[in-house]
Each structure stands twice: as structure tokens, then as C-alpha cells.
C-alpha positions as CSV (number, residue, x, y, z in Angstrom):
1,X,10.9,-10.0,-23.9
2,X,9.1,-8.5,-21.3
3,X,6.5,-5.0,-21.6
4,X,6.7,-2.0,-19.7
5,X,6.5,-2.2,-16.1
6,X,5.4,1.4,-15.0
7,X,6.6,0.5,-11.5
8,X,10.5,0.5,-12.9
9,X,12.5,2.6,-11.2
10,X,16.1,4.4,-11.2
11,X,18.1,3.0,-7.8
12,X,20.0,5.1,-6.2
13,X,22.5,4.9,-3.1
14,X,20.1,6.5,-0.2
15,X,22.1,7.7,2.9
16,X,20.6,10.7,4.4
17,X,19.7,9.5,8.1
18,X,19.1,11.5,11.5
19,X,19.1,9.7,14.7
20,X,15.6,11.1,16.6
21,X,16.6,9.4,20.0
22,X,15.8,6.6,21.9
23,X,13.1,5.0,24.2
24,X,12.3,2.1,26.2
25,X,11.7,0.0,23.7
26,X,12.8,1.1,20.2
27,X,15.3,3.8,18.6
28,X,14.2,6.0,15.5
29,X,16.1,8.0,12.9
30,X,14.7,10.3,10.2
31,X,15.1,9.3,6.8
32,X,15.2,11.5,3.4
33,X,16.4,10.6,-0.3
34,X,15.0,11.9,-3.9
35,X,12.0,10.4,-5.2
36,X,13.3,8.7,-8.3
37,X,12.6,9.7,-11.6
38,X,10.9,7.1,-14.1
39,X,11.3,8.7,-17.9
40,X,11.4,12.1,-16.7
41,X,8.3,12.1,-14.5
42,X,7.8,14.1,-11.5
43,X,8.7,12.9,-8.8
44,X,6.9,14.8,-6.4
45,X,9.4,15.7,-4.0
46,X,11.8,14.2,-1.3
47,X,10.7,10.9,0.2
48,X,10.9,11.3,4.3
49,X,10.2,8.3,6.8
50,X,10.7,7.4,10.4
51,X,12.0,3.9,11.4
52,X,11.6,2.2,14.7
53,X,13.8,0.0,15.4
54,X,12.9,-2.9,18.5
55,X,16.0,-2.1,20.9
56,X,17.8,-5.2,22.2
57,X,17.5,-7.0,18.6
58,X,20.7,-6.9,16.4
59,X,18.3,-7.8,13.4
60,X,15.1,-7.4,13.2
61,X,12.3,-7.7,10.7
62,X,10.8,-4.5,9.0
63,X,7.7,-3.8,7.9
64,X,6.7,-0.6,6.0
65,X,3.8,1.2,6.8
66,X,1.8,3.3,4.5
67,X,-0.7,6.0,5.5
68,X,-4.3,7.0,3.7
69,X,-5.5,10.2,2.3
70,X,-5.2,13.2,4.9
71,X,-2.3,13.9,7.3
72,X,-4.2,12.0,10.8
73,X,-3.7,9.0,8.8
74,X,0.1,9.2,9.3
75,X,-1.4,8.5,13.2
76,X,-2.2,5.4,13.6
77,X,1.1,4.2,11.3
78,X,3.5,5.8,14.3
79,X,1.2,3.8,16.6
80,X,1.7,0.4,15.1
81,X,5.2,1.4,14.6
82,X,5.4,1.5,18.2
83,X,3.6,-1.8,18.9
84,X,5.4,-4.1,16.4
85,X,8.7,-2.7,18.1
86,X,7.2,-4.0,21.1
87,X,7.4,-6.9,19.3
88,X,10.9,-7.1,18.4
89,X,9.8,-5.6,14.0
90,X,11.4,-2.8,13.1
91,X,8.8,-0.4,11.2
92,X,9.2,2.2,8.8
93,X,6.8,4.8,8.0
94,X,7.0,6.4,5.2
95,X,5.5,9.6,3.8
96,X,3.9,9.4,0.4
97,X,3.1,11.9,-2.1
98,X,-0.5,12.8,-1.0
99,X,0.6,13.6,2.6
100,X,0.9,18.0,2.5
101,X,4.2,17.7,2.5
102,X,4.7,16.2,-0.7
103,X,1.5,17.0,-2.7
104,X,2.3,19.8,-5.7
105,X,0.3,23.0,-4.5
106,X,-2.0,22.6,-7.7
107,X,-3.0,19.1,-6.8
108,X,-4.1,19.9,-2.9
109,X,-6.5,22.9,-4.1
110,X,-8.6,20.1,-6.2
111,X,-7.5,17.1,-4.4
112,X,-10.4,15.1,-5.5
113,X,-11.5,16.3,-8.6
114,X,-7.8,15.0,-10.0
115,X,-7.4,13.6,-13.5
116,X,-7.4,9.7,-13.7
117,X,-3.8,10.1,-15.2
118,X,-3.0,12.2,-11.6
119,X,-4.1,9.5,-9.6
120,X,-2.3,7.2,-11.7
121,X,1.1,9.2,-10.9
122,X,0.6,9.3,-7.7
123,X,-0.3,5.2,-7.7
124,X,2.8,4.9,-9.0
125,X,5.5,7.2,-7.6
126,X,3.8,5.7,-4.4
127,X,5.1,2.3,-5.1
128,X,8.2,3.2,-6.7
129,X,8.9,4.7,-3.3
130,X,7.9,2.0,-1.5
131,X,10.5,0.2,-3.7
132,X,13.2,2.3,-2.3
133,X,12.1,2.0,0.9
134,X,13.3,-2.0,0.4
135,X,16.5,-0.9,-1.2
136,X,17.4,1.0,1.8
137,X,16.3,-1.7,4.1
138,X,18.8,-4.2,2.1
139,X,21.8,-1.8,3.5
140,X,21.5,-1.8,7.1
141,X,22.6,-4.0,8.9
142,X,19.9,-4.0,12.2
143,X,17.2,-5.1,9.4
144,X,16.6,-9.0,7.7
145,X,16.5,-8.2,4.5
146,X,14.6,-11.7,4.2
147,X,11.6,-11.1,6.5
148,X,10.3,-7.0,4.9
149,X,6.3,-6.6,5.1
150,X,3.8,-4.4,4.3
151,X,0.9,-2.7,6.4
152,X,-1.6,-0.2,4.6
153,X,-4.2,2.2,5.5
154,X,-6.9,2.9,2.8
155,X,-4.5,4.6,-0.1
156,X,-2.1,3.6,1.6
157,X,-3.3,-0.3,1.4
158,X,-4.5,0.2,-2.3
159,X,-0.6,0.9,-2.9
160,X,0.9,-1.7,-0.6
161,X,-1.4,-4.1,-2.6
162,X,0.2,-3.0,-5.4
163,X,3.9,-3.3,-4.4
164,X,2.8,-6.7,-2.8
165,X,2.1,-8.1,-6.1
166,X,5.0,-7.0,-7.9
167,X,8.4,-6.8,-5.3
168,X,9.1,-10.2,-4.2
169,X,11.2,-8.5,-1.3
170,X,7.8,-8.0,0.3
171,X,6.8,-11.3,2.4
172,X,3.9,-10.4,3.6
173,X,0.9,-8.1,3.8
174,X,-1.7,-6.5,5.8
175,X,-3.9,-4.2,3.2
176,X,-6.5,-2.6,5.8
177,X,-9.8,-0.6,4.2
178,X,-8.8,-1.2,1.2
179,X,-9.3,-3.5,-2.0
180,X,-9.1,-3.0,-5.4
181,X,-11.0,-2.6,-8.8
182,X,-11.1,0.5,-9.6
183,X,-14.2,0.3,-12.3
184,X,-16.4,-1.9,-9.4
185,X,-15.3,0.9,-6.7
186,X,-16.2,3.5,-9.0
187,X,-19.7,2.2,-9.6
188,X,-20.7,1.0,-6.2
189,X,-19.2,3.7,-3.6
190,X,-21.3,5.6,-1.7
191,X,-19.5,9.0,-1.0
192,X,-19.8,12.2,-3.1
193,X,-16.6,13.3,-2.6
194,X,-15.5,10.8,-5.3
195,X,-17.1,11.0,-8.7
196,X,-18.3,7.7,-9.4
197,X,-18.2,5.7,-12.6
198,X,-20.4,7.1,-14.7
199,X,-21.5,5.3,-17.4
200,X,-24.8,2.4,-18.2
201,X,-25.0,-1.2,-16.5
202,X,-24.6,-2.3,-19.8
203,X,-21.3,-0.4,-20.1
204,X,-19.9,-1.3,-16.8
205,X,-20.5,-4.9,-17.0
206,X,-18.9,-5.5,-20.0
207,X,-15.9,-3.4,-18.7
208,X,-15.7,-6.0,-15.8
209,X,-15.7,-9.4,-18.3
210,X,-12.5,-7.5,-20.2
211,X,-11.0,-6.7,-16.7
212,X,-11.2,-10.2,-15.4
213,X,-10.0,-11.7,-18.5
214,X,-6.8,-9.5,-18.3
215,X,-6.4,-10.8,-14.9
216,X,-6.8,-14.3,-15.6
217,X,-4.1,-13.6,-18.5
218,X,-1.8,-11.9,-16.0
219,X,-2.4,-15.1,-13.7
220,X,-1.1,-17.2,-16.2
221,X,1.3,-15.2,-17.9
222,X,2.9,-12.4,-15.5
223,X,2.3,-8.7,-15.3
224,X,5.3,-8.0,-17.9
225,X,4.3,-10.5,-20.2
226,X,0.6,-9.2,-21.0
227,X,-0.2,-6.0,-23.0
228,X,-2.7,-3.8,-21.1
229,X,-5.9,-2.9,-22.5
230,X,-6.7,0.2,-20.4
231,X,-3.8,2.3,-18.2
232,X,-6.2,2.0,-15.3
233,X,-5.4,-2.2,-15.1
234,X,-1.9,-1.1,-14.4
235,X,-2.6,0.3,-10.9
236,X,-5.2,-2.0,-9.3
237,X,-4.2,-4.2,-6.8
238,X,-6.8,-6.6,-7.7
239,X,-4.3,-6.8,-11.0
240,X,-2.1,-8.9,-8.3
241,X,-4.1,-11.0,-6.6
242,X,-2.9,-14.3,-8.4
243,X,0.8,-13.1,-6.7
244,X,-0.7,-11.7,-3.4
245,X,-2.3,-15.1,-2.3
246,X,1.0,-16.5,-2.7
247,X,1.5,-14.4,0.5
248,X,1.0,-14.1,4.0
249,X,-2.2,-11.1,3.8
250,X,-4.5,-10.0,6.7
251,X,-7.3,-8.0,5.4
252,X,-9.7,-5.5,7.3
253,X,-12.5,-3.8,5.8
254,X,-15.6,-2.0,7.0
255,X,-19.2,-3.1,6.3
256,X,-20.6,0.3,5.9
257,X,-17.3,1.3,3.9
258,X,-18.2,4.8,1.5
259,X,-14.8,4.4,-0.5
260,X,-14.0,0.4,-0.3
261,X,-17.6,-1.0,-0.7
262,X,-18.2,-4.0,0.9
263,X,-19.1,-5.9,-2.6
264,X,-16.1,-4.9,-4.0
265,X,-14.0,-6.3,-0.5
266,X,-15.7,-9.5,-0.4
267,X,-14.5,-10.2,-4.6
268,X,-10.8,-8.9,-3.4
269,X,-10.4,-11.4,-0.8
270,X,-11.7,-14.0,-2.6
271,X,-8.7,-13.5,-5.0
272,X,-6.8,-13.3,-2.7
273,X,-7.7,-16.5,-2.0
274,X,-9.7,-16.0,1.1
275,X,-6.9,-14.9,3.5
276,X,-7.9,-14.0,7.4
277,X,-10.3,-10.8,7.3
278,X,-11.9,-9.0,9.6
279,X,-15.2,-7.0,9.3
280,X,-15.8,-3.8,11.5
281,X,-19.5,-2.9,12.0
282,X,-18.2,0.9,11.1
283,X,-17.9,3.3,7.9
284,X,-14.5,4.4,6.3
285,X,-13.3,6.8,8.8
286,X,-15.4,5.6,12.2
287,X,-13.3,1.8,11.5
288,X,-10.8,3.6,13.9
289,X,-12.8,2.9,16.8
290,X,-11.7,-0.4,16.6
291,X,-8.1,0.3,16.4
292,X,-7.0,-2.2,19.8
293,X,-8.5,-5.0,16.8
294,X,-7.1,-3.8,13.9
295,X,-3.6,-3.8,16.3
296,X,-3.9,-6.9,17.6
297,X,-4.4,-8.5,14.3
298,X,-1.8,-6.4,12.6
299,X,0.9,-7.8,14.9
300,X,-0.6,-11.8,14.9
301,X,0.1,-11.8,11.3
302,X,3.6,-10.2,10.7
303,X,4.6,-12.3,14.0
304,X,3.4,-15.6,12.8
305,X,4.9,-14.8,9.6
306,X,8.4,-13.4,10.8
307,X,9.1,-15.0,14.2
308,X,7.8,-18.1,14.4
């Protein structure tokens, strides 16, 4: 019998669309449904998205883009949306619960001095409605249910990694400044706006042999089978890696990144068993300045993986 998987979910029928008009080169509608519930938990509001949709294509591909922390992030997600519909993929952005619109009034006046079990919530009501996202796709008729990816910006790629490890619906993945580990993040980030893991070498080392023995056991075993040591091992994507390597992944990570250090990137793709990367000369937030690259390698992969 299998244990607890916190990313369980209650499905639901989800309906509530609004067309938002067409262009050139792709249609959009407006999507809403409740963020489900898992054992009572808040849900943190209604889930919204916009999907593209490539016009001239009777089915398309999707993949589901997932923005970082701060509302600009939602930017460049619209962006690609409009280049992978270029492309004949359908996209569909979704809104998660850090964007304003979601995030509890409480949790935006200390956004980053948030309890671990906080971030944990919003980890997982961030995948659960990514989860959702997939059950909708499966009932329209413009989308192949067979060909669904994943493309995520900093919090947003954290969670995608996530969902890529555990939803076999998702094919493939592009996870961009972002990796996972949470304890080696902790203790080698840069920025202040973060506490980092506080606590001696002696401490932190040891905490990193019981990590990697959990994933090795989750490697051979599954997620469900194992019994978790610490909540935290729960909502890494490095948790996954054994299943994300089984996939189609693009990484892009920034050498002078403050949140995703580069250490810490370099250990996540190796997991993920050395997958194409690409390594801006920038910081977390200046890696934007290379967006016509990020783009470019964006589409390459979800092409190669959905249309060839």
C-alpha cells in the first residue's frame, strides 16, 4: 500500500471558460474553477488562466506555463504563450497562489519571512493546480491530451519540477532559474531577502547524506512507497529527478544566480541526468536580458519533443 502523496487532489468537472478574442495567429479564452481542497486545506482562492490556442490547428499540443515570485513574472509567460502558438502549441498560463491575486492578505504583508509549513502550502496547492490544469486539458477537444508540457520561471520552475516528477500526463519540461534542494539553496544563496539555512557545516552536511539517501530510496522504490524523514523532502524537485530524466527537460540557470546558486544548479542537472542547459552570464532577475535565448530554446525543445 502506498503513503500519503500530499499532491492528491479532489477532481472536479471545470467549465467556466470566456472567449478573449482572436488574432493572427492564435485564439484565447479565460479560464476560472475552485482551487481544490486536499483534507480541508485552504485553497487559496479561484485558479484563473489564459490559453492560446495556435489557429489553423484542430489539435494542438499544450504546454502550461508557470510564472515566478512577483506579478512581471506573469510577462514573459504571455510572451512565450504567443511564440509557441506561432508554433502551432497551444499554451496555458496559469495563475498560481503567490501572484496578488490569489495570495491571502496576511501572507503578502510578510511575503518572505513565511513559515516553512507556508511555503510548503503554497508548493503544493501550486501543483495540485497544475494538476487541474491537465484535467481540463483532457476535456477539450482542440488539445492532444498525449503531448501536455511544462515551462517554469523560478517558483514557477521549482513547482513544474515538481509536477514533472509526479503526473505522468506531463511529457516534457523546461524548468528555467530554477533547481531544487532546498537545505543546499538555503546554505549557499546569496540574497538577504531569503533567510538562509542557519545552522553549522557539520549540521548541514550531515542533513545532505540523509537527503540523498531518501532520494536514492525514492529512485528505487517510488515517491508513495518511501516514508519521509523531513516534510521539506516532500516539495523538492530534486526529490524527482530519478522520474524527470525520464523526460524531455531543457534547463536555464544563471551563473551569478542570488536564489538558484549555481552549485546547487550544476548537482540538479546532473540528476537530471545532464539534460541540454544553458548558462546566462547574468543574476536572477538581469537573466531576462537574454530572453530572444531563453525563447528560442524554450520552443526547440517542446517542438522536437511534440512535432517531430
Amino acid at each position: 500500500m502506498g503513503l500519503k502523496n500530499p499532491f492528491d487532489y479532489k477532481t472536479a468537472a471545470i467549465n467556466a471558460t470566456v472567449p478573449l478574442g482572436n488574432a493572427s495567429t492564435y485564439s484565447k479564452i479565460a479560464v476560472s474553477f475552485p482551487s481544490s481542497e486536499n483534507d480541508g486545506e485552504p485553497c487559496m482562492g479561484n485558479v484563473t488562466g489564459i490559453c492560446y490556442f495556435p489557429t489553423g490547428t484542430a489539435k494542438s499540443p499544450l504546454v502550461i506555463l508557470a510564472h515566478g515570485i512577483g506579478d512581471s513574472s506573469i510577462i514573459p509567460c504571455h510572451a512565450l504563450a504567443r511564440t509557441l502558438a506561432r508554433s502551432g502549441i497551444a499554451s496555458f498560463v496559469i495563475y498560481l497562489p503567490i501572484h496578488s491575486r490569489r495570495l491571502p492578505k496576511d501572507m503578502k504583508e510578510r511575503f518572505y519571512n513565511l513559515t516553512l509549513d507556508e511555503w510548503f502550502e503554497l508548493y503544493r496547492v501550486s501543483v495540485v493546480n497544475i494538476r487541474q490544469v491537465l484535467d481540463w486539458a483532457q476535456s477539450r477537444h482542440e488539445i492532444d491530451s498525449d503531448k501536455i508540457g511544462i515551462a517554469g520561471i523560478s517558483f514557477g520552475g521549482y513547482v513544474a519540477g515538481i509536477a514533472l516528477g509526479i503526473d505522468d500526463r506531463l511529457k516534457a519540461g523546461a524548468l528555467l532559474l530554477s533547481c531544487g534542494n532546498q537545505e543546499k539553496l538555503g546554505w549557499t544563496r546569496s540574497t538577504r531577502r531569503i533567510p538562509r539555512y542557519n545552522v553549522s557545516e557539520a549540521v548541514y552536511k550531515e542533513g545532505q547524506k540523509r537527503y540523498m539517501a531518501y532520494v536514492e530510496e525514492v529512485s528505487a522504490h517510488g515517491f508513495e512507497n518511501v516514508v519521509v524523514p523531513r516534510p521539506s523532502y516532500s516539495f523538492d524537485p530534486f526529490t524527482f529527478c530519478s522520474t524527470i530524466k525520464t523526460k524531455p527537460v531543457f534547463l536555464a540557470n544563471a551563473i551569478w544566480d542570488e536564489y538558484f546558486p549555481r552549485v546547487a544548479a550544476k548537482e540538479f542537472w546532473q540528476a537530471c541526468g545532464r539534460p541540454n542547459q544553458l548558462w546566462l552570464p547574468s543574476g536572477h532577475a538581469t537573466a531576462w536580458l537574454f530572453y530572444p535565448l531563453i525563447r528560442s530554446n524554450v520552443v526547440k525543445l517542446f517542438r522536437q519533443a511534440f512535432l517531430t
